[in-house]
N, C-alpha and C positions, 0 to 999 in steps of 0.2 A: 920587295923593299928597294932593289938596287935598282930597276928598271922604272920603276916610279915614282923613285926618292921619297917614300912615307915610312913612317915606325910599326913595329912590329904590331899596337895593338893597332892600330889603322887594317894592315893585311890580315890580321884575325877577326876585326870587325866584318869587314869587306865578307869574307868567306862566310862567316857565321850568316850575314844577309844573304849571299849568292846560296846557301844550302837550305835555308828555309825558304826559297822562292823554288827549290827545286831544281836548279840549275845544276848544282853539284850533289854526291852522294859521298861520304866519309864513312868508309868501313872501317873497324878495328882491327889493328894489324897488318893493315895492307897500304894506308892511302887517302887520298881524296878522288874522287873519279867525276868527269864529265855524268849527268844524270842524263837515262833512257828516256824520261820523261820530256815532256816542252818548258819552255823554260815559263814560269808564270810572273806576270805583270806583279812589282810590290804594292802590298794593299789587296790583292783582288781575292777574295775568298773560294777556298778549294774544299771539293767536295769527294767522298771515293766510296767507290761500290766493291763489299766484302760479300762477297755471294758463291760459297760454294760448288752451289748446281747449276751455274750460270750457262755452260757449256752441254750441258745434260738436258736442264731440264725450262720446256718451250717456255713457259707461261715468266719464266725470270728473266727471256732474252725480249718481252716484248713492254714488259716494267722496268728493265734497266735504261733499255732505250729512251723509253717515255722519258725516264728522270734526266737521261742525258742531253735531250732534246729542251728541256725546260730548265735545266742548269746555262747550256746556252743563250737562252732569251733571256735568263737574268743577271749574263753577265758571270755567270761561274765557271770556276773548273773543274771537269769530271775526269775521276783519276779511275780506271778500271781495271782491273786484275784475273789474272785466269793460271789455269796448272802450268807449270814450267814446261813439263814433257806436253805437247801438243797433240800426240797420241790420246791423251789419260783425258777424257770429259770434265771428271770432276775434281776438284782440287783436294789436295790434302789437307789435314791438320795441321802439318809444317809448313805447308807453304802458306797458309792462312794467315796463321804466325809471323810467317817473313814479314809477309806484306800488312800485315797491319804495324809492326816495326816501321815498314818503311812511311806510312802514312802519317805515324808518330812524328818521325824524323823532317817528313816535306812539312810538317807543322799544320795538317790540315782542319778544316774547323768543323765536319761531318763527316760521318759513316753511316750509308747506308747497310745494313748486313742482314742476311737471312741464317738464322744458325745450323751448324752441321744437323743433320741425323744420320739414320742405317747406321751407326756405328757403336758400340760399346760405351766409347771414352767422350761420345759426343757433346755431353752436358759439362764435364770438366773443362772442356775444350775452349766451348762455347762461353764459359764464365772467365776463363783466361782472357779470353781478346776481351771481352768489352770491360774487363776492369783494367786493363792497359788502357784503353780509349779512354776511358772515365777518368783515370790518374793523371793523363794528360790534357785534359779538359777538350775533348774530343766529344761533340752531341753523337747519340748515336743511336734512331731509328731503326726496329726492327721490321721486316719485312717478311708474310706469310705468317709465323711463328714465333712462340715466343721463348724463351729461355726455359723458365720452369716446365714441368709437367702439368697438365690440366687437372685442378680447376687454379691452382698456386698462380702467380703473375709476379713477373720480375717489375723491376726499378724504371722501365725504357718504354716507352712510346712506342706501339704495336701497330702497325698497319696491318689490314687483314678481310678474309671475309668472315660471315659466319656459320662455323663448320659444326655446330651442332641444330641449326635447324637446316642446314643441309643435307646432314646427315637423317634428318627425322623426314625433308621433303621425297629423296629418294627411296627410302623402303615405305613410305608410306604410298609413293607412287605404285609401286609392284606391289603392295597387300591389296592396291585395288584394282589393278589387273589380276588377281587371284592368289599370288604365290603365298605361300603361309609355311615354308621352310626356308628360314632366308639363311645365310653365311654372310658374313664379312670379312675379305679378306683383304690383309697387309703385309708389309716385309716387316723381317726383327729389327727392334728399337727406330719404330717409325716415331716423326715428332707429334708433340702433343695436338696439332690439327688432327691428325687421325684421330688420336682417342676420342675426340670433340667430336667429329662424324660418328664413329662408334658407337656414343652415348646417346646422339639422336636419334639414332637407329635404332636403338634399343626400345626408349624410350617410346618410338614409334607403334613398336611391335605391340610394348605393355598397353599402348591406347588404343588399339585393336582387337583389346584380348587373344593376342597369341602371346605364348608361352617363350621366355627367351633363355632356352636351354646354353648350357654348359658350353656347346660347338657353334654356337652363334658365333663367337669372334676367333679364326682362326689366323694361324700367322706363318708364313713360309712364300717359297718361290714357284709360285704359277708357270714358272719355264720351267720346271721339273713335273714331267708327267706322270711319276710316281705319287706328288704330294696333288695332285690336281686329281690322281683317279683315287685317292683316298677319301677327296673333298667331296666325288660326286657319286661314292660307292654305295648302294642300295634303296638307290634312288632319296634316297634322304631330305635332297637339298632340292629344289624348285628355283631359287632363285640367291644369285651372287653381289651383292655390291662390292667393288676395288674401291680400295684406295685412294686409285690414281689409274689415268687412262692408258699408261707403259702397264704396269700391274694389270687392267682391265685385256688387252691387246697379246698378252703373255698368255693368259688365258682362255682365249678364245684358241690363239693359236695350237695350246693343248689340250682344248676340248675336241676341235679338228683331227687330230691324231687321234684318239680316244674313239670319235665315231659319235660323241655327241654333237646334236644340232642345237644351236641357238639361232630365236628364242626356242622350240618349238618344244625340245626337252628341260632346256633350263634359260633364265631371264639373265642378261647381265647390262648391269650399269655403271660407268666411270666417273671420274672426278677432272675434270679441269677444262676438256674442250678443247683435246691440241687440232693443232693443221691435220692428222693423220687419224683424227678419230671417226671422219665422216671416208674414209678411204680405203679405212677393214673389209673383211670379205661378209662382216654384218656391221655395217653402220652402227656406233658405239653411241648411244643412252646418254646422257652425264651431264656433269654440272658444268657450266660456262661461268670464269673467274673472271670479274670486269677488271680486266688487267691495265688498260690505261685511267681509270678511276683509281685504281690503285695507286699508280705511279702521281697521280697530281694529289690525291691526299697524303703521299708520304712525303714529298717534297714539300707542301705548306708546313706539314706537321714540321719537320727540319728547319725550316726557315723560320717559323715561332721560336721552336726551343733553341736556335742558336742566338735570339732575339730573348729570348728569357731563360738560361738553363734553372731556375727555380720553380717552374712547373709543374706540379704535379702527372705523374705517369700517365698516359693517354689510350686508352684501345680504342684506336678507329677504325669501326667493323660496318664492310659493306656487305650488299646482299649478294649473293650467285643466282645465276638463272637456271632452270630445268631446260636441256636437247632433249626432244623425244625422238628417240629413231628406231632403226629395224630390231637394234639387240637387246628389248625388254618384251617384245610382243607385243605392243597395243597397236599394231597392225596385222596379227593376224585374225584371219577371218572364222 
């Protein structure tokens, strides 16, 4: 006030403008602080990516980009967030929290977010942040999955593929290279894309007239050779579909210890198509996620609903493609 001769609500205006441009950050209790962030032009609309698995997991580091890259061409800003400790892959629950706090606070007008799974308390979690986003009139696009449990659909605009004829295209694949003992397996409290695969799979088996016994869907950690020589004890199982191509890779590399060969004693195939699934010590099977299709359908979808939040909820579901490679057998001879 004294350095620039104006009144008190002048320098409260002033500030309240400099913190919703992201310039500055007001914690309670402590302050007003310079913001880590760049300072954002007034008017230009901001955009921020709430993604979990960002650090973890491939197929969100090459969607996030996508959308970062197309927030630039239309003149936006992309606000991105990762774990505090730089150690830790994947973020927590609290820090989720923080930061969707702080996205509240820069006053942003979208969120992109993928919601927690692997966890207990995931869907609690996951319904916390976006009714904050919602309260504060924040659009907010989900990414991969959805909030509820399949077949239920939340409130929010779904980006995605479709993981129940994906799930039906890969065991349908291996019932006709032969196998007719399949498994499926995942980690506990995987999100509802998995069960969506699971039910294709199922489903598969019932159009083939095979039988989808009790141990079809099993759930546990494939780095555990204990639960992996359970999975393939007395010969039972002919053929595995993961999850997810980490899941898929976990298991291979426990069937190696074990002294099984894939394919030649058992068939396995992944889900998603990372950089490392053709560089296994058997070329990994699995579904390829059009991951920059994804990224420019979620961003239109965003830029509609920020243009209309009275929209009706949206599931934009695109196709995956089949890899065929060494770890299903349809190359041996």
């Amino acid at each position: 006030m004294k350095r620039f001769g104006v009144s008190r609500p002048t320098v409260t205006r002033a500030l309240f403008d400099l913190k919703n441009n992201g310039v500055i950050e007001r914690r309670a209790g402590s302050g007003t602080f310079i913001s880590r962030g760049a300072p954002t032009a007034a008017g230009t609309r901001q955009l921020g990516l709430l993604v979990p698995g960002l650090g973890e997991i491939e197929i969100f580091e090459v969607i996030c980009g996508e959308l970062a890259s197309l927030a630039r061409v239309h003149d936006l800003v992309m606000h991105w967030g990762g774990p505090r400790d730089r150690s830790e892959a994947r973020m927590t629950i609290n820090e989720a929290e923080s930061l969707c706090d702080r996205y509240i606070e820069r006053g942003l007008h979208g969120v992109f977010f993928a919601p927690f799974e692997h966890t207990s308390d995931n869907q609690a979690a996951n319904r916390r942040i976006t009714e904050k986003l919602t309260h504060a009139g924040i659009s907010v696009v989900l990414l991969d999955r959805d909030l509820a449990n399949f077949p239920d659909r939340s409130e929010f605009d779904l980006v995605g593929i479709d993981n129940f004829a994906a799930g039906y295209r890969l065991a349908e694949h291996l019932i006709k290279l032969g196998a007719r003992r399949l498994h499926f397996v995942s980690r506990p409290f995987s999100a509802s894309t998995v069960e969506a695969r699971q039910l294709g799979a199922s489903i598969a088996l019932c159009a083939h007239g095979i039988e989808v016994t009790g141990g079809f869907m099993r759930t546990g950690d494939c780095a555990d050779v204990k639960f992996v020589r359970q999975l393939v004890a007395g010969k039972m199982c002919d053929a595995i579909i993961c999850s997810n191509d980490h899941t898929a890779a976990q298991l291979l590399q426990s069937l190696t210890r074990l002294g099984v060969r894939v394919p030649q004693q058992i068939r396995i195939v992944g889900f998603d198509d990372v950089r490392f699934a053709t560089l296994l010590s058997v070329p990994l099977t699995t579904m390829r996620q059009p991951c920059r299709d994804l990224a420019l359908t979620a961003f239109n979808a965003m830029l509609e609903r920020m243009k209309n939040p009275t929209l009706p909820a949206r599931g934009l579901i695109l196709q995956p493609s089949l890899e065929v490679r060494e770890s299903c057998g349809a190359y041996l001879k």
